[in-house]
C-alpha positions as CSV (number, residue, x, y, z in Angstrom):
1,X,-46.5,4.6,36.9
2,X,-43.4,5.1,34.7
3,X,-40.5,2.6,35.0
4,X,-36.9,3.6,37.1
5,X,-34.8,2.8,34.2
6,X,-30.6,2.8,34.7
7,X,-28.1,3.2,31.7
8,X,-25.1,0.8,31.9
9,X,-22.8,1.7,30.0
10,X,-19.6,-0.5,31.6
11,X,-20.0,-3.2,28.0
12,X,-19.8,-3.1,25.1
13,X,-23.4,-1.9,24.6
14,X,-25.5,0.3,25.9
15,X,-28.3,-1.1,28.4
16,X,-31.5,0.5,29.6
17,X,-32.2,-1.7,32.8
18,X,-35.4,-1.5,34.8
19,X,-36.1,-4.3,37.0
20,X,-36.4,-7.7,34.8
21,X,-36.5,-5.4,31.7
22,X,-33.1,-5.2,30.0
23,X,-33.0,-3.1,26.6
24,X,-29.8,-2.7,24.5
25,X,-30.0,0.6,23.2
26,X,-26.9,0.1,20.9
27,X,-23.4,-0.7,20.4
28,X,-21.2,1.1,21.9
29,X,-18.2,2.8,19.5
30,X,-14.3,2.2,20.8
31,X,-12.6,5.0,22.5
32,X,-10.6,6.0,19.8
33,X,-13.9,6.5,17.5
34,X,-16.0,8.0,20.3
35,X,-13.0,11.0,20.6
36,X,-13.3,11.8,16.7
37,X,-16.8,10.5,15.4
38,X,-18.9,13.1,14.4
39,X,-22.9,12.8,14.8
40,X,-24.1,16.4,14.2
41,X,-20.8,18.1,11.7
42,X,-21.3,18.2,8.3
43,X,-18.1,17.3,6.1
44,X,-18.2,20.9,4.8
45,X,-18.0,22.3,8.6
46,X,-15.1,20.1,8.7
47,X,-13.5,20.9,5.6
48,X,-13.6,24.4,6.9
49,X,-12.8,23.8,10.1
50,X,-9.5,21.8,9.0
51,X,-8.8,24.6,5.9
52,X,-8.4,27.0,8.7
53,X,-6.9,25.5,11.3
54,X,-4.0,24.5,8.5
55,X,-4.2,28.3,8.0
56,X,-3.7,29.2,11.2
57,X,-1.2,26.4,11.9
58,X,1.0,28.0,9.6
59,X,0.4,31.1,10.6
60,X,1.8,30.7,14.4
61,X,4.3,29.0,12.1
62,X,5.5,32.4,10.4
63,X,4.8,31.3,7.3
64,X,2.0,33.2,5.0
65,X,-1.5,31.5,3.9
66,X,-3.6,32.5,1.9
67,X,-7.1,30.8,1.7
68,X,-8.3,29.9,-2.0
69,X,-11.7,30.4,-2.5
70,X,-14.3,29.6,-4.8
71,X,-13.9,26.3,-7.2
72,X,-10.3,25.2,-6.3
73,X,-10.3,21.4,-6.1
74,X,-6.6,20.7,-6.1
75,X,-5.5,24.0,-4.3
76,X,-6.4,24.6,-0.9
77,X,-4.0,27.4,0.7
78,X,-1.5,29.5,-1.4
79,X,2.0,30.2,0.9
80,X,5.2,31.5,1.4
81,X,8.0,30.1,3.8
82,X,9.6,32.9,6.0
83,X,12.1,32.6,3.4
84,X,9.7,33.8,0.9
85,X,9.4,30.8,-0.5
86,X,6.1,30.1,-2.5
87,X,4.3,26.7,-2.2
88,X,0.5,25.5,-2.4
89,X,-1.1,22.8,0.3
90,X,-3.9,20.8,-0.5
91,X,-6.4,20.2,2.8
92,X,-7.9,17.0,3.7
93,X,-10.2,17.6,6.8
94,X,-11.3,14.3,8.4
95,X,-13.7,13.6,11.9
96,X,-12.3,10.4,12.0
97,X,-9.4,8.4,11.6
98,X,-10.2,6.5,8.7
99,X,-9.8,6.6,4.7
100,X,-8.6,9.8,3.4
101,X,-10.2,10.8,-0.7
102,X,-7.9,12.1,-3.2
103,X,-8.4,12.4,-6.8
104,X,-6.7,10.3,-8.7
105,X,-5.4,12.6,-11.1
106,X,-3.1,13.7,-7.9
107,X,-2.3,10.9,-6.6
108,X,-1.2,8.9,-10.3
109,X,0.8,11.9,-11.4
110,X,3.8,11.2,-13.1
111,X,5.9,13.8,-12.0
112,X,4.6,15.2,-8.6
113,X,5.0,19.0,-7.9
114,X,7.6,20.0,-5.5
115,X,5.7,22.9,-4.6
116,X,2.5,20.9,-3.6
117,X,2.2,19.5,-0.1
118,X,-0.9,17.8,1.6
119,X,-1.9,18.3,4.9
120,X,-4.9,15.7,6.2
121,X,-6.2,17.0,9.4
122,X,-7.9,15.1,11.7
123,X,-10.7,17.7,13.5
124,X,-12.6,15.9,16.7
125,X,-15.5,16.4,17.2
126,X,-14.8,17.1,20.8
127,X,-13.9,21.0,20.3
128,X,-11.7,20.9,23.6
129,X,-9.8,18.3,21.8
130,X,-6.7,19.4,19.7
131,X,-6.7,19.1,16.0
132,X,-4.1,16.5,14.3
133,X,-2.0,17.8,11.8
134,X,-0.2,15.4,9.1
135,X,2.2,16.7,6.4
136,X,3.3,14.9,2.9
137,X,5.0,15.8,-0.2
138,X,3.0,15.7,-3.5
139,X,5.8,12.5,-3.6
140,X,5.2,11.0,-0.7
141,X,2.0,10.8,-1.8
142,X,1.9,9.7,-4.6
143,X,4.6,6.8,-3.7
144,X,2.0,5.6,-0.9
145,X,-0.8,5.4,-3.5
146,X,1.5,3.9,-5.6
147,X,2.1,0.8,-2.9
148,X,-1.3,0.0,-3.0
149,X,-3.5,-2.6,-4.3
150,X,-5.7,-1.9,-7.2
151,X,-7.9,-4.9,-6.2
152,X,-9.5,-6.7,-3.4
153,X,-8.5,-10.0,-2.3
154,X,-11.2,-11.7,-4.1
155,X,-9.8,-9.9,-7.8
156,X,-12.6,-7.4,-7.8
157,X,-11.5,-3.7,-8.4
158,X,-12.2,-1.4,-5.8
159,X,-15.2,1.2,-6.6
160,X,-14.1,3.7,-8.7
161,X,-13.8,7.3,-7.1
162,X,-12.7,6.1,-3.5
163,X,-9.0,6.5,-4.1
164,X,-6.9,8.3,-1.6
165,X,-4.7,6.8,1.1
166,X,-5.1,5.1,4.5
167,X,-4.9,6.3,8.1
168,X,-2.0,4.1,8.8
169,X,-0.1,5.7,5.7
170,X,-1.0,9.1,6.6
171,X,-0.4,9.1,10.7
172,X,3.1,8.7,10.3
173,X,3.3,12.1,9.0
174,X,2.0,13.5,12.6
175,X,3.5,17.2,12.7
176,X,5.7,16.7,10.2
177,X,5.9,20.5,9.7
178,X,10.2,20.3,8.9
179,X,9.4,19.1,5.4
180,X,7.6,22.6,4.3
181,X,9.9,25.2,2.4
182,X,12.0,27.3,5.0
């Protein structure tokens, strides 16, 4: 005879419960992670999914995008303000608020473009959930990177190739649309 089993789901974990039985199935994530994890999205659906959305963004926006294709890995979208004003916006799609990549060859540059502006999108997984938009200067940029530490607190360097910026950095450039050409 198979088992009555009842999911609680009120802790931290997730119990299967059937009479003296008790089996933790697994952690639980926090609310903010369950909203914007992704299980099943590949990071090139969400590249994609936050290219376009930028795209379209600016679009409702009035200004003009243009989607670079093809082997562009500093150049996302190619624009112009209403204005007319021509600029270039690097995407960073993300399911989850957490580190955001960069090359380091953009984000130690010496004298940052004023043409080139990043916007990191945060795409939940939950499609009836809005996208978050963030938008920095190249400078901007590059002056976060620039704050911080090259090392961990026990002197060894971090791994080479995970440079980029934190979500804290990053999410206090929430719709920060005003700082695109007009």
């Amino acid at each position: 005879m198979a088992a009555d089993w009842e999911f609680d789901t009120s802790a931290t974990h997730l119990l299967a419960v059937s009479g003296d039985v008790v089996v933790i199935l697994g952690a639980l994530p926090t609310p903010e992670r369950a909203i914007c994890a992704s299980v099943t999205r590949s990071r090139h659906h969400t590249a994609w999914a936050g290219a376009l959305a930028v795209a379209a963004e600016l679009s409702r926006r009035e200004y003009d995008a243009a989607i670079a294709l093809g082997n562009t890995p500093t150049l996302d979208l190619v624009c112009s303000s209403p204005g007319g004003t021509p600029f270039k916006v690097h995407v960073k799609s993300v399911a989850s608020p957490n580190w955001i990549l960069i090359q380091k060859s953009m984000l130690e540059n010496p004298s940052p473009s004023s043409t080139l502006y990043f916007a990191v999108v945060l795409v939940p997984s939950d499609p009836n959930k809005p996208f978050a938009f963030h938008v920095l200067t190249h400078k901007e940029v590059c002056a976060l990177y620039a704050q911080q530490r090259r090392v961990r607190r026990d002197g060894r360097p971090y791994k080479a190739g995970m440079e980029g910026l934190s979500w804290s950095d990053v999410s206090r450039h929430r719709d920060a649309w005003h700082k695109l050409p007009e």
